[in-house]
FIFI-409854 format. One line per field, with one value per atom (N, C-alpha, C, O): atom name; residue in one letter; x, y negated, z; residue number from 1. Coordinates in pm, 1 decimal. Layout:
<pts>
atom	[CA|...]
res	[A|...]
u	[X|...]
v	[Y|...]
w	[Z|...]
n	[NUM|...]
</pts>
This chain:
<pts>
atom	[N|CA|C|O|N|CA|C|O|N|CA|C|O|N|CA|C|O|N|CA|C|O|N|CA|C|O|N|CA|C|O|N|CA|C|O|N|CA|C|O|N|CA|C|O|N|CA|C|O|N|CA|C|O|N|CA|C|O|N|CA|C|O|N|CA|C|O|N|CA|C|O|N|CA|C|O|N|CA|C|O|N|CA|C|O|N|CA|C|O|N|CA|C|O|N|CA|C|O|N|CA|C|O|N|CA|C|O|N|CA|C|O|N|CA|C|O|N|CA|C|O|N|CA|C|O|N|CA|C|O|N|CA|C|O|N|CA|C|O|N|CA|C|O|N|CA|C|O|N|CA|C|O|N|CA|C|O|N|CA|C|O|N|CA|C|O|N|CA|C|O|N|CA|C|O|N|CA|C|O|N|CA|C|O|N|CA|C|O|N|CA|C|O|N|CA|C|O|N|CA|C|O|N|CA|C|O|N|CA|C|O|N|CA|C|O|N|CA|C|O|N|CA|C|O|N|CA|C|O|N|CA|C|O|N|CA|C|O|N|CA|C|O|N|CA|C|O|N|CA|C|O|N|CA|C|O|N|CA|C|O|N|CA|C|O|N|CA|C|O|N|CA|C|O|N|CA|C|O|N|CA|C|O|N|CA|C|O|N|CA|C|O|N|CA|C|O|N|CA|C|O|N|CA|C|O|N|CA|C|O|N|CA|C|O|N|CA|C|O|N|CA|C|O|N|CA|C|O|N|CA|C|O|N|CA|C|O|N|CA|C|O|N|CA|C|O|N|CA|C|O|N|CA|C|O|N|CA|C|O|N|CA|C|O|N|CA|C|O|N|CA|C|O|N|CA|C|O|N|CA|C|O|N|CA|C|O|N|CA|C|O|N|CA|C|O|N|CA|C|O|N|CA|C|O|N|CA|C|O|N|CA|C|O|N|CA|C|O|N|CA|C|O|N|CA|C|O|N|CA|C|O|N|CA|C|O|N|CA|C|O|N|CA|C|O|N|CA|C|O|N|CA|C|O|N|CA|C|O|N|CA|C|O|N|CA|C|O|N|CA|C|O|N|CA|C|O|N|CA|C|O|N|CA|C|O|N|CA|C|O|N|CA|C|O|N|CA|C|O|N|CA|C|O|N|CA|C|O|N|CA|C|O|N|CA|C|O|N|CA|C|O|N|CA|C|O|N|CA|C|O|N|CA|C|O|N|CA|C|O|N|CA|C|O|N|CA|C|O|N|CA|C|O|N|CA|C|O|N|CA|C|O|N|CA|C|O|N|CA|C|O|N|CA|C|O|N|CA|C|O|N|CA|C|O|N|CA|C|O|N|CA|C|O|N|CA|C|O|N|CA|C|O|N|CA|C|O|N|CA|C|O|N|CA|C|O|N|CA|C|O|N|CA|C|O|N|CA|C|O|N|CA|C|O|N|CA|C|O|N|CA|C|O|N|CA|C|O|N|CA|C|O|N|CA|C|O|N|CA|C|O|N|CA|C|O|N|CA|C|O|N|CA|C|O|N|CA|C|O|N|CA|C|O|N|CA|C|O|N|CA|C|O|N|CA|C|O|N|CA|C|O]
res	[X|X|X|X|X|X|X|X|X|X|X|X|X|X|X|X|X|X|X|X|X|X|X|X|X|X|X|X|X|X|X|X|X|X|X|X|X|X|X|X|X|X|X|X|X|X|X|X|X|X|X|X|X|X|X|X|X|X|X|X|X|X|X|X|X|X|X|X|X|X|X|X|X|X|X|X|X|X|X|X|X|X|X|X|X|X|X|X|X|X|X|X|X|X|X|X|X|X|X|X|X|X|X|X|X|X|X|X|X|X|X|X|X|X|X|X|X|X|X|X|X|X|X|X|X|X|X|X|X|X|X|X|X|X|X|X|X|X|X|X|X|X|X|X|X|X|X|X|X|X|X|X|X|X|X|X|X|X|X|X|X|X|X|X|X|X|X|X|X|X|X|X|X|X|X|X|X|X|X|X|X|X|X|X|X|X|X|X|X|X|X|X|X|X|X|X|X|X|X|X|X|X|X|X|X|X|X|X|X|X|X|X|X|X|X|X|X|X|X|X|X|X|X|X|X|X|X|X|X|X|X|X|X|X|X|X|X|X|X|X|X|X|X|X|X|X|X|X|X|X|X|X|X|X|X|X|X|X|X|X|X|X|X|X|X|X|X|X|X|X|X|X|X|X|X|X|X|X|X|X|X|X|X|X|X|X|X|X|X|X|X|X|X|X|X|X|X|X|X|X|X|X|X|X|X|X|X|X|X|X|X|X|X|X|X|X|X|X|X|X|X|X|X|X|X|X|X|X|X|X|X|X|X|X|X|X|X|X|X|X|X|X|X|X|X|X|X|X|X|X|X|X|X|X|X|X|X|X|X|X|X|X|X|X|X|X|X|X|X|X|X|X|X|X|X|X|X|X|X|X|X|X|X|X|X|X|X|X|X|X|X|X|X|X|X|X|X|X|X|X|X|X|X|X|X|X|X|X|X|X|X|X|X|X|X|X|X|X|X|X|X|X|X|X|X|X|X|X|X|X|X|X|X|X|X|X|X|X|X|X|X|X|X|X|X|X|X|X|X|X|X|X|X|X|X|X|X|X|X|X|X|X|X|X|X|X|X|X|X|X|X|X|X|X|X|X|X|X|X|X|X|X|X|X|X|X|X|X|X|X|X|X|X|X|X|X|X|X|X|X|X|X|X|X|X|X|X|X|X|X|X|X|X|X|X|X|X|X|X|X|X|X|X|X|X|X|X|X|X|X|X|X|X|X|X|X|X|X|X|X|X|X|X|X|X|X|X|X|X|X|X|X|X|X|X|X|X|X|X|X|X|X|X|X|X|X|X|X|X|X|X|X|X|X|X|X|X|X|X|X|X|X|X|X|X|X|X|X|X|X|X|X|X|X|X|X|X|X|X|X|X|X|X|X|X|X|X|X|X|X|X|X|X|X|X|X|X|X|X|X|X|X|X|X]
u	[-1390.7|-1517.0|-1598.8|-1553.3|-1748.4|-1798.3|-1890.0|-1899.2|-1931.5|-1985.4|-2131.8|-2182.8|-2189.0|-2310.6|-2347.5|-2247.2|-2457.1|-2500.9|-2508.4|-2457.2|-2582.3|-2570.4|-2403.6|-2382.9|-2291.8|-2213.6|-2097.7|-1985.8|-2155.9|-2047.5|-2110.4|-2046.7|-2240.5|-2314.4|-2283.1|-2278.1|-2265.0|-2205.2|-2037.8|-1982.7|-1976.1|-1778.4|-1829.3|-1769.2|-1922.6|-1901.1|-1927.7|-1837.3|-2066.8|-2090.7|-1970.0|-1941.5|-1898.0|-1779.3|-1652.2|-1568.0|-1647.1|-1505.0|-1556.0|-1484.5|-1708.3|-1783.9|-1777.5|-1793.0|-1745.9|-1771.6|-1646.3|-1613.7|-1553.1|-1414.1|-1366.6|-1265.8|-1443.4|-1339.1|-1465.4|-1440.9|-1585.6|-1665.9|-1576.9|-1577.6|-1526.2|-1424.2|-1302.5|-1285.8|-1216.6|-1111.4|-1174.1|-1109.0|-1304.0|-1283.1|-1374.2|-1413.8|-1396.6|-1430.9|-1595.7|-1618.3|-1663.0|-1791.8|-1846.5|-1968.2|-1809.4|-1833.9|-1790.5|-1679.4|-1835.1|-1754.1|-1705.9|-1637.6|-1741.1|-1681.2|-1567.3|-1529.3|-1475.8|-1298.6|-1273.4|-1320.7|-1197.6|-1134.4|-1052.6|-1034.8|-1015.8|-980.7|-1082.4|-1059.7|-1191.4|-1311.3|-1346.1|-1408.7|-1312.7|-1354.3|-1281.0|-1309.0|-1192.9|-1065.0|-1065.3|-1113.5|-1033.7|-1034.1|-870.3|-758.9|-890.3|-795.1|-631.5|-535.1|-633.1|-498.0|-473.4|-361.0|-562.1|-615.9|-503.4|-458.2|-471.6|-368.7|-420.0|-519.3|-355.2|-350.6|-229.4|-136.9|-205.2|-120.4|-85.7|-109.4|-38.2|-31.5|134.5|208.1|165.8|325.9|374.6|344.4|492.2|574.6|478.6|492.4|397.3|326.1|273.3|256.2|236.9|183.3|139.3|209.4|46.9|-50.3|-115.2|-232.9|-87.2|-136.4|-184.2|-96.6|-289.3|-337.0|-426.5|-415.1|-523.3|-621.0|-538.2|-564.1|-421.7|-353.5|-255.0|-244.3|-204.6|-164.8|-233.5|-180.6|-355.5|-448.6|-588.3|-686.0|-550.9|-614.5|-528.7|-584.7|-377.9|-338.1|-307.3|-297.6|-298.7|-289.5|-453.6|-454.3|-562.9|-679.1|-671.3|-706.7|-595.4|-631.4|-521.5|-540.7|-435.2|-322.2|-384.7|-379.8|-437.7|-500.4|-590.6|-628.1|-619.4|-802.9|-716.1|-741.9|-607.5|-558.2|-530.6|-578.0|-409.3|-351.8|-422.1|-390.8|-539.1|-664.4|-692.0|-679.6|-733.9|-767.0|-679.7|-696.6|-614.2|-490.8|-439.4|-407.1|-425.8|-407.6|-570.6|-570.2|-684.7|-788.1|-799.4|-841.0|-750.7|-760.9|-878.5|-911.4|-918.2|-1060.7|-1001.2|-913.2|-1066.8|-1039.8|-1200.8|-1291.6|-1203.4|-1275.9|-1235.2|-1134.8|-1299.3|-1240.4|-1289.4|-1275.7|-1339.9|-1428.8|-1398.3|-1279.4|-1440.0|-1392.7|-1503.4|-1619.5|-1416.9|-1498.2|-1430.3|-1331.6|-1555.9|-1489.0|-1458.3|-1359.4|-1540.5|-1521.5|-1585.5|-1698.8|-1499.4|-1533.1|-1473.9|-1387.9|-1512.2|-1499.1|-1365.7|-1375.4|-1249.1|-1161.1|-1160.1|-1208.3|-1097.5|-1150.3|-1045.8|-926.3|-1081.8|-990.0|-1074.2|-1191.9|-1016.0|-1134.2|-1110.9|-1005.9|-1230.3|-1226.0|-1340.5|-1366.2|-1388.6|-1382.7|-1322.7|-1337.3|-1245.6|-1173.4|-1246.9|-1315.9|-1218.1|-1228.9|-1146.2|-1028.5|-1170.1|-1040.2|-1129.5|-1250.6|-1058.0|-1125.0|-1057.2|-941.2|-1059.2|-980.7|-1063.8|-1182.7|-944.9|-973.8|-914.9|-806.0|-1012.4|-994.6|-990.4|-1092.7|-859.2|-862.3|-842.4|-757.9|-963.4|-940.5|-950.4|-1030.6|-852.2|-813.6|-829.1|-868.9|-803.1|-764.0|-745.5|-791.6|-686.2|-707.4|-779.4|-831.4|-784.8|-892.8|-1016.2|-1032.8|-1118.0|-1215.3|-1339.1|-1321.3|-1434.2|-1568.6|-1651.9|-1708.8|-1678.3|-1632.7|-1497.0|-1446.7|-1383.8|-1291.8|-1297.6|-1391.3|-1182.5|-1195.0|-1132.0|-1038.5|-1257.9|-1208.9|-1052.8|-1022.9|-996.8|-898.9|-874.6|-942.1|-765.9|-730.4|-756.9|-798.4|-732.8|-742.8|-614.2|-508.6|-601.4|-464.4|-416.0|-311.1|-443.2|-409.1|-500.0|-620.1|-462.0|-526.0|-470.9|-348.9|-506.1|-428.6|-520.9|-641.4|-473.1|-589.0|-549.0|-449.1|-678.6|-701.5|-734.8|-793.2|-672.5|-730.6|-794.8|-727.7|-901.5|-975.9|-1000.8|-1053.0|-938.3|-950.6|-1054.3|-1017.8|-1185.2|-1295.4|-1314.2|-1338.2|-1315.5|-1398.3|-1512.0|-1513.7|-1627.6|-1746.7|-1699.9|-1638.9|-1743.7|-1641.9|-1797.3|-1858.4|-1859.8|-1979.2|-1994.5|-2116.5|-1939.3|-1946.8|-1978.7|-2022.8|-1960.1|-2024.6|-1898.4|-1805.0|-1895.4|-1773.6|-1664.8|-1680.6|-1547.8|-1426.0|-1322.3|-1349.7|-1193.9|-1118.4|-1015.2|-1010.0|-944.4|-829.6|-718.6|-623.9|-700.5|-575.0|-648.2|-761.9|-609.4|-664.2|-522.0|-427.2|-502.4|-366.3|-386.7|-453.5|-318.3|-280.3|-205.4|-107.9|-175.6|-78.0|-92.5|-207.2|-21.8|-35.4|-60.6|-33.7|-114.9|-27.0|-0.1|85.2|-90.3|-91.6|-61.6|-130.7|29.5|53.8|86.1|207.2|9.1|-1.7|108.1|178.9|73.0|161.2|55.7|102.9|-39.3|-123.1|-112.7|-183.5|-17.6|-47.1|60.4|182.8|-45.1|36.0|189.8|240.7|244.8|363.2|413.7|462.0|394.4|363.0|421.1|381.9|560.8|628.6|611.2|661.7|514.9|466.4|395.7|415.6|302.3|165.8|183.6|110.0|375.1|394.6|444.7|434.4|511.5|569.1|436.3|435.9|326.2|242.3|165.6|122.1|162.1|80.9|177.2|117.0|288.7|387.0|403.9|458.8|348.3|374.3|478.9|501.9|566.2|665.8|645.0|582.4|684.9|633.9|690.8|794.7|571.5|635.1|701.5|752.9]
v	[295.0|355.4|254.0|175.3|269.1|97.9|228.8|348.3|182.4|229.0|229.2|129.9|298.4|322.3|190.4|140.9|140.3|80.8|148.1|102.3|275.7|371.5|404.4|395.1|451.0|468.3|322.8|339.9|187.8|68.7|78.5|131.6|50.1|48.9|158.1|114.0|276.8|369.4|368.0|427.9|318.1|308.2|156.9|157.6|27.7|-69.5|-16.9|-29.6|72.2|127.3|141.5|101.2|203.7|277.0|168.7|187.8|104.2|-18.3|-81.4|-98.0|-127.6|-235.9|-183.8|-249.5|-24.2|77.0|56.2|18.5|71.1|93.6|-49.2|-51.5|-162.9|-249.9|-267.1|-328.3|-222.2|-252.2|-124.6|-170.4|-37.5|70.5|-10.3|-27.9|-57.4|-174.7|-259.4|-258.8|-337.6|-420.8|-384.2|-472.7|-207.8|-171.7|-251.9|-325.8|-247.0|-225.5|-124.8|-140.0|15.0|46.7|207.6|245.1|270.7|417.3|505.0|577.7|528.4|638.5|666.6|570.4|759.8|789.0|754.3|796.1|679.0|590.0|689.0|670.9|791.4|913.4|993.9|1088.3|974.7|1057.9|1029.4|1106.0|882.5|764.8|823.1|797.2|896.4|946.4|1112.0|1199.8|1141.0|1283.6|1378.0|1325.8|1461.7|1519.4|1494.8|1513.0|1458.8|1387.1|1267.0|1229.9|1180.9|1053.8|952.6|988.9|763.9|731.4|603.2|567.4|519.4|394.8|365.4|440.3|246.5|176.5|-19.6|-112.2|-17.5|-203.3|-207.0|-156.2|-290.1|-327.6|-207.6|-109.6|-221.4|-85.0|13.9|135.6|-33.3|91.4|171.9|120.9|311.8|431.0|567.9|642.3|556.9|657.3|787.8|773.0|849.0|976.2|1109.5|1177.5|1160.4|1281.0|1254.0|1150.7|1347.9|1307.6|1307.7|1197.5|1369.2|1376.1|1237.0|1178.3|1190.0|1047.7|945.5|836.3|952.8|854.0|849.6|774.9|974.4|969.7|917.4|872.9|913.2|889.1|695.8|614.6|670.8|547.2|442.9|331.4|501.0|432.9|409.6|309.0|565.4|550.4|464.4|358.9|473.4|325.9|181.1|85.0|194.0|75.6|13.1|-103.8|117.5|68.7|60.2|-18.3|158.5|149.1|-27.2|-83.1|-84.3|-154.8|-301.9|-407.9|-258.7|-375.7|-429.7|-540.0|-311.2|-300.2|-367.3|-476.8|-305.0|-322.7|-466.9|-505.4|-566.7|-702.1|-758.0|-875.1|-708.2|-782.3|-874.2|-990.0|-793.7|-873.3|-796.4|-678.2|-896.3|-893.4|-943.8|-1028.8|-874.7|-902.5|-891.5|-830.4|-961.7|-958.8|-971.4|-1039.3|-910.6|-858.8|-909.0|-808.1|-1002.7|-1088.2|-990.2|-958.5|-954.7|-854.1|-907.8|-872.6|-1007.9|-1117.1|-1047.1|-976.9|-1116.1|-1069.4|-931.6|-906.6|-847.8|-682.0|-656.2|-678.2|-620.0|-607.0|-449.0|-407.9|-361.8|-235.6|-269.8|-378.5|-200.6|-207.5|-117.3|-4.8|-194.0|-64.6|45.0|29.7|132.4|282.3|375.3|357.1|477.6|654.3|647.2|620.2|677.0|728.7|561.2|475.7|549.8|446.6|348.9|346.5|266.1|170.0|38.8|-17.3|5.8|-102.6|-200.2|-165.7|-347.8|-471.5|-541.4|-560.4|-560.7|-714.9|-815.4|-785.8|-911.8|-1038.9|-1011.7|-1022.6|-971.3|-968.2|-1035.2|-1005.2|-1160.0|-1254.2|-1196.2|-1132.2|-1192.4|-1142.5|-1302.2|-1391.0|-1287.3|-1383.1|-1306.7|-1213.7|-1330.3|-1272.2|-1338.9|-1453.9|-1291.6|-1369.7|-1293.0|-1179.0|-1342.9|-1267.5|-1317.9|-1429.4|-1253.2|-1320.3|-1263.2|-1160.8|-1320.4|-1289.9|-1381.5|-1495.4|-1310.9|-1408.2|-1495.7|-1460.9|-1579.8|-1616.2|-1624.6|-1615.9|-1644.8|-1675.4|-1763.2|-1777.3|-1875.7|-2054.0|-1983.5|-1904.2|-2068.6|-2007.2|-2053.2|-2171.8|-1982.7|-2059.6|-2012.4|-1941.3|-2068.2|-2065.7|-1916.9|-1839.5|-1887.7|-1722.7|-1629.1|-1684.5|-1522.9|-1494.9|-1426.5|-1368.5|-1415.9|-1321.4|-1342.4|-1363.4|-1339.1|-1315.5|-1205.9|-1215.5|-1076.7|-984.6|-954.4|-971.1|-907.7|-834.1|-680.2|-648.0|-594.2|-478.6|-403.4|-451.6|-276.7|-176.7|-14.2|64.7|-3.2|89.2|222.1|197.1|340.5|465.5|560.0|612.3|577.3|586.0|708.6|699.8|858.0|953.5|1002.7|960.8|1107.6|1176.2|1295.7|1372.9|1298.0|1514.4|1523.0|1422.2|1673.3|1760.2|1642.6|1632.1|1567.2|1513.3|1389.1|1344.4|1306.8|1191.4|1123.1|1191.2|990.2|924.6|887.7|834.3|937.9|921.9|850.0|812.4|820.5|687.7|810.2|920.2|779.0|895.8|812.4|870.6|640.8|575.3|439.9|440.0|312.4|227.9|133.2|171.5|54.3|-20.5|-157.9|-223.5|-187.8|-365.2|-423.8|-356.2|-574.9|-607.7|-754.0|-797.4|-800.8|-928.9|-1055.5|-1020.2|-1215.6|-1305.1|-1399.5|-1485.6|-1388.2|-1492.3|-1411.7|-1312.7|-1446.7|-1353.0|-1468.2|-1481.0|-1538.0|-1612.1|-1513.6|-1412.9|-1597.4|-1572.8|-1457.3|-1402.6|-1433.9|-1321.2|-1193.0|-1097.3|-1183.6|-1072.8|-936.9|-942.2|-798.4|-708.1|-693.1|-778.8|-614.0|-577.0|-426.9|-351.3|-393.8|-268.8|-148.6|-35.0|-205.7|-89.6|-43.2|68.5|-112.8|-39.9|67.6|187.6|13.1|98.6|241.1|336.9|180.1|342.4|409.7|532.0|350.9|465.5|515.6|633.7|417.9|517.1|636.2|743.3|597.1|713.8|843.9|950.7|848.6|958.7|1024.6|1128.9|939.5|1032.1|1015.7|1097.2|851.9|819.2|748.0|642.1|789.7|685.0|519.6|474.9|469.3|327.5|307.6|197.1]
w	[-1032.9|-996.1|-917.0|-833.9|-961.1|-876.6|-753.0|-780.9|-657.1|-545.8|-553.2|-605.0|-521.8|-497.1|-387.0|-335.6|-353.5|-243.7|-119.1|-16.9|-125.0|-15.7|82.9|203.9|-51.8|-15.7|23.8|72.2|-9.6|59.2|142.1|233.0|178.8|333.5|450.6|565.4|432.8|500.6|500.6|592.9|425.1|425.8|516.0|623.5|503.4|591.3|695.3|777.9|750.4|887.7|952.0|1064.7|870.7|950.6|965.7|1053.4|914.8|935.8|1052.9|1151.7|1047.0|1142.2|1287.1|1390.0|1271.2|1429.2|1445.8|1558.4|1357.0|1388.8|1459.9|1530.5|1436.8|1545.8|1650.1|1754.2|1631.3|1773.1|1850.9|1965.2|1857.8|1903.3|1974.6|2095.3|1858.2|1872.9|1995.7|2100.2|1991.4|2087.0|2244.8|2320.6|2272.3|2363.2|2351.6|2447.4|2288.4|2280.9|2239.4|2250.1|2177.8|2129.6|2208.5|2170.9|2273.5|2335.6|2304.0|2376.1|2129.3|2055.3|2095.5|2162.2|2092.4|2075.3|1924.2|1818.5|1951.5|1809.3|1689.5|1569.0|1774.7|1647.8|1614.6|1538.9|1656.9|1557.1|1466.7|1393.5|1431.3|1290.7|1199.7|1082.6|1221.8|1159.7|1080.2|1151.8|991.0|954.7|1031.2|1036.3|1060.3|1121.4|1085.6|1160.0|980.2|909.4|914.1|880.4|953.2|913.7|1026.2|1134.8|925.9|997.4|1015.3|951.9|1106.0|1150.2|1108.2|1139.7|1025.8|986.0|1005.3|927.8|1108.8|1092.9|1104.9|1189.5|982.5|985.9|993.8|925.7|1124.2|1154.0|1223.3|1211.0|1284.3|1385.0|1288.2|1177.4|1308.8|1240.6|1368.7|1437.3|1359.4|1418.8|1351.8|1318.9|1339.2|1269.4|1309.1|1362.5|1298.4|1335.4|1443.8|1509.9|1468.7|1623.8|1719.9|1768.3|1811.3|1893.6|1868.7|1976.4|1794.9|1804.5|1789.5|1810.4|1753.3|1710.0|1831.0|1826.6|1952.2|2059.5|2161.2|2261.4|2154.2|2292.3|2274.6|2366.6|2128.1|2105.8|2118.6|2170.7|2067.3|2171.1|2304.0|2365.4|2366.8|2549.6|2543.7|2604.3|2501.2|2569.6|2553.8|2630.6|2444.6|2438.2|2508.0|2517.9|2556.5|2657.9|2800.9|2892.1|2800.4|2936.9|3005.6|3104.5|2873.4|2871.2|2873.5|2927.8|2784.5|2810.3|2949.2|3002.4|2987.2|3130.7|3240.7|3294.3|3254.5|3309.6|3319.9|3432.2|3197.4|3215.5|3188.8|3150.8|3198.9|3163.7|3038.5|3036.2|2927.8|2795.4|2724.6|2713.7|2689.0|2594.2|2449.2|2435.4|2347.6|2185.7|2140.0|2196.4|2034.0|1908.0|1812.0|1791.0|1724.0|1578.1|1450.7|1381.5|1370.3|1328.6|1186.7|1190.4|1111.4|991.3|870.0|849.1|799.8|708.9|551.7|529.7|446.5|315.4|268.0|199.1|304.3|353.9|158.6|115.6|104.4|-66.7|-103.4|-25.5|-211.5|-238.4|-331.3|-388.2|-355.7|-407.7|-575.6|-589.4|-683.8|-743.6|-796.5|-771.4|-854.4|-847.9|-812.2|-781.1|-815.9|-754.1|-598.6|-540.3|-547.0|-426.9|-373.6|-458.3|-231.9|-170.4|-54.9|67.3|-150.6|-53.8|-45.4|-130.5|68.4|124.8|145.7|135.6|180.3|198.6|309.8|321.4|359.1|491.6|526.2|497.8|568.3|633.2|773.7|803.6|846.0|1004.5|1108.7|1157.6|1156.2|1230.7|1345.2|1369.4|1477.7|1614.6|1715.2|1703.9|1814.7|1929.0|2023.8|2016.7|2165.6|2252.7|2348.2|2329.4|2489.0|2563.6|2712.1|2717.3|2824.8|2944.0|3077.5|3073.8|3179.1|3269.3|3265.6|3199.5|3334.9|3385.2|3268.3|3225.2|3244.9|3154.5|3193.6|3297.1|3160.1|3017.7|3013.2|3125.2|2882.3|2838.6|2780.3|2701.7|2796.9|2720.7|2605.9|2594.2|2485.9|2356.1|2278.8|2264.6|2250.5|2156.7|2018.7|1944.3|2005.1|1841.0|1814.2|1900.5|1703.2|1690.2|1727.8|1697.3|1776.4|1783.5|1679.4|1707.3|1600.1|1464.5|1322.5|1339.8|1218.1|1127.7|1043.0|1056.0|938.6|912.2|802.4|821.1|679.4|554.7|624.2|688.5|580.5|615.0|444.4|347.3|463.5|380.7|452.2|518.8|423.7|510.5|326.8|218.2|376.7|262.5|348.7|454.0|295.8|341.3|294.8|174.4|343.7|249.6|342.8|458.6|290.2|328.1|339.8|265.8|458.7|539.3|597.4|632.9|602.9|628.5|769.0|781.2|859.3|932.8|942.4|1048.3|824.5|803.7|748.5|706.2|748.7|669.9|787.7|897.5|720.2|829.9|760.1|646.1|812.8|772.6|714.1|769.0|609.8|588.1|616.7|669.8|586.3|639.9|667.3|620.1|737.8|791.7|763.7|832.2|703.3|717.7|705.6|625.7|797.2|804.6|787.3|754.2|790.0|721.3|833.4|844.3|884.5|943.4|827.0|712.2|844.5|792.5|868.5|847.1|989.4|1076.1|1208.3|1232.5|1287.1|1404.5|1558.6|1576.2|1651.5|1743.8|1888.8|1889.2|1972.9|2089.1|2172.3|2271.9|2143.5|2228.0|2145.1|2176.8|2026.6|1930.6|1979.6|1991.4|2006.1|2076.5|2038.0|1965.9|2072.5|2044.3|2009.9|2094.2|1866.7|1800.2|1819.3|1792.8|1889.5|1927.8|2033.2|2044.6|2195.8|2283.0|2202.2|2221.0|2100.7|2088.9|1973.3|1949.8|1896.4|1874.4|1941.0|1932.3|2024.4|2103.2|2222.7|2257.5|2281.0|2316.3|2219.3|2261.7|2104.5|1984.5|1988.9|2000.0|1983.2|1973.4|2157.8|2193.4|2228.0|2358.2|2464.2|2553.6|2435.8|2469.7|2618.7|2617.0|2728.1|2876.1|2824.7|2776.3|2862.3|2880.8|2976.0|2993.4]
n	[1|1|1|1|2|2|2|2|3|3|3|3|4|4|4|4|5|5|5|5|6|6|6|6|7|7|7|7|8|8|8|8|9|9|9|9|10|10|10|10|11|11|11|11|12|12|12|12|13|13|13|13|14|14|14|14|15|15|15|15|16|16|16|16|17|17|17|17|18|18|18|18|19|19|19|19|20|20|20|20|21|21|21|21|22|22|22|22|23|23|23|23|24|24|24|24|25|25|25|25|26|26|26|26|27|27|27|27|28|28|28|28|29|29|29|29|30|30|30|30|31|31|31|31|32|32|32|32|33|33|33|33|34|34|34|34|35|35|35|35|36|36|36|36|37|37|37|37|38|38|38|38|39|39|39|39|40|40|40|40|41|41|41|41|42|42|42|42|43|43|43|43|44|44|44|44|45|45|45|45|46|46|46|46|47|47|47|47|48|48|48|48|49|49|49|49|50|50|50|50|51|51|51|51|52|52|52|52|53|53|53|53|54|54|54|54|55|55|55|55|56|56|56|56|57|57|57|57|58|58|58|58|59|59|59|59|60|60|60|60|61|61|61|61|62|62|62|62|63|63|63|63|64|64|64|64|65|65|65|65|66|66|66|66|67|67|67|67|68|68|68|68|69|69|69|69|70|70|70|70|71|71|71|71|72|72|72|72|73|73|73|73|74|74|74|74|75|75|75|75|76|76|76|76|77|77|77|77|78|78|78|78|79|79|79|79|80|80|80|80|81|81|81|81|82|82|82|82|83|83|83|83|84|84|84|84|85|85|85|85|86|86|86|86|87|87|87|87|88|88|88|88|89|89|89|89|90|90|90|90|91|91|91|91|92|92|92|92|93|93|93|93|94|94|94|94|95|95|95|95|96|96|96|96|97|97|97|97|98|98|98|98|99|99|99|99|100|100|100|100|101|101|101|101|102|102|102|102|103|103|103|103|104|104|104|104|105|105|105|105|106|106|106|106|107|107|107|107|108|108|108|108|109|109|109|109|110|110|110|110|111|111|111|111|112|112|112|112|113|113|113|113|114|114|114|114|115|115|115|115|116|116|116|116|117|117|117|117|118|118|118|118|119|119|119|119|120|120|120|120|121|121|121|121|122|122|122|122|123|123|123|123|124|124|124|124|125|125|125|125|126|126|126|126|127|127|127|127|128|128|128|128|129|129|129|129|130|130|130|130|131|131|131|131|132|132|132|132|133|133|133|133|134|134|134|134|135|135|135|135|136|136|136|136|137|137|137|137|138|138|138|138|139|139|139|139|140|140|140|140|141|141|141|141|142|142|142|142|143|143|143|143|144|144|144|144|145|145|145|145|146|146|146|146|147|147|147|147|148|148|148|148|149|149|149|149|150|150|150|150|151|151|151|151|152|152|152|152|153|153|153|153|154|154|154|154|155|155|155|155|156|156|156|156]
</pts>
């Protein structure tokens, strides 16, 4: 199925919010991008439903905070996949770092392909699964099993 223009521009709106979210520019709650079923997938981690996919943003922002790490999310090569429905693909470049701003730039800390499953709910366009895949993974790259076991509700 090829995409309307209207409808890649609105599935990109929504990937492009989803890491200005990711990198705290952005204030939305990161499970509203999401349909009530809807999952986060990188590697082993898996996030699912608004109640796991809300407590795994707040850990995230907590944890940001908390060591003063800043991310950006560079989300290059963003192309419609084809098949029914609208999917998406990205190459998503992450640089990190901790401390106070500016931050001395460095290498990137991650590089990872993304698949973003995009549908239209009376609410506007929401993510039904979001999955990643590492290929490049540096010494600043989180550690997935804090961030499932914060999604499921587990004390660190």
């Amino acid at each position: 199925m090829s995409l309307s223009a209207d409808t890649f521009l609105a599935a990109q709106d929504l990937v492009l919010r989803f890491w200005a979210v990711v990198d705290e520019v952005d204030d939305t709650p990161g499970a509203a991008l999401f349909t009530p079923e809807g999952a986060l997938v990188i590697e082993s981690f898996r996030a699912e439903g608004t109640e796991e996919l809300s407590r795994y943003f707040a850990a995230r922002r907590k944890l940001s905070a908390e060591r003063q790490r800043a991310t950006r999310h560079l989300c290059t090569n963003l192309r419609a996949l084809p098949g029914e429905g609208t999917r998406l693909a990205a190459t998503v470049t992450v640089f990190s770092g901790t401390g106070t701003r500016p931050l001395p730039l460095e290498a990137p800390s991650s590089l990872a392909d993304f698949t973003f499953d995009c549908v239209e709910t009376p609410d506007g366009w929401r993510f039904r699964e979001v999955r990643g895949a590492l290929v490049f993974a540096g010494a600043d790259t989180p550690d997935l099993t804090k961030a499932a076991q914060a999604a499921k509700g587990v004390p660190a």
